[in-house]
N, C-alpha and C positions, 0 to 999 in steps of 0.2 A: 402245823401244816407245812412249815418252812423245811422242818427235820426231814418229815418223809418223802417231800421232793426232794430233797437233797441226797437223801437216803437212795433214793429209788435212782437216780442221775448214778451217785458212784456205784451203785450194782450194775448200770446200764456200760457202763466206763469200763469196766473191771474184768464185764465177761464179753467184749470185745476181743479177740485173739488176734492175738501179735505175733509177728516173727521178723525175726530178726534175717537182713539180707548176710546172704554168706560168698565170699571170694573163695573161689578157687585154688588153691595154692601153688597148681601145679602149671599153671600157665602165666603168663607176665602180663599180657593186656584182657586190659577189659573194654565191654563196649557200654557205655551206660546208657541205656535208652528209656526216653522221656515220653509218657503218652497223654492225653488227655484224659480228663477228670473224669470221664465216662470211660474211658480205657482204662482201669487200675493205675493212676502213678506212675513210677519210675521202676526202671528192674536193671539190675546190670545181670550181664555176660560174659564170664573169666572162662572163653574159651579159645583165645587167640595167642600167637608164637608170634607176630609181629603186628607194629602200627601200621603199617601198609593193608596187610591182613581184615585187619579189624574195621580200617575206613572204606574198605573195598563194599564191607559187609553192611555201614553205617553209612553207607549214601544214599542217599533219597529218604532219609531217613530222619527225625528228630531224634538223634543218637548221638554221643560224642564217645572217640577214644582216650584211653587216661590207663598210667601204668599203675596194674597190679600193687597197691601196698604192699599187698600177705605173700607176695611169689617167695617161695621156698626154693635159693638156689642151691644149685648143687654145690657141696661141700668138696675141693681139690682135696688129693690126699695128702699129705705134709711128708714128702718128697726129701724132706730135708738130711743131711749126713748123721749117717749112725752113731749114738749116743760112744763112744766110745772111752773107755777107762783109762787116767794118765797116773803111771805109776807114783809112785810120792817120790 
């Protein structure tokens, strides 16, 4: 009896779907907002170019701003002086 409650528990567990939250790369702040247990959880929002931005958006709110981990910055181009050949 133990197995098949058990059994039937991780089929219940299992087909449950998940996913995973995802950051935005392309913007730096996020806004992570927090709801109650009858409101889904927590969800963030990587749709902000500044913290100013973002607590404007996050007031009144149970929300907090916090910087982008994944921000993908822009790559400078290496500007630097041309490889040049020094005779022997």
């Amino acid at each position: 009896m133990r197995i098949v409650l058990l059994s039937m528990v991780l089929l219940v567990i299992n087909s449950v779907s998940g996913h995973a939250q995802t950051y935005d790369p392309r913007y730096p702040v996020c806004m992570k907002v927090y709801e109650g247990s009858l409101g889904g959880g927590e969800w963030i929002d990587c749709s902000y170019t500044s913290i100013p931005q973002c607590r404007a958006s996050a007031s009144g709110r149970a929300a907090s701003c916090e910087i982008n981990p994944y921000f993908a910055q822009m790559q400078r181009p290496a500007w630097g002086h041309p490889a040049y050949r020094r005779p022997y």
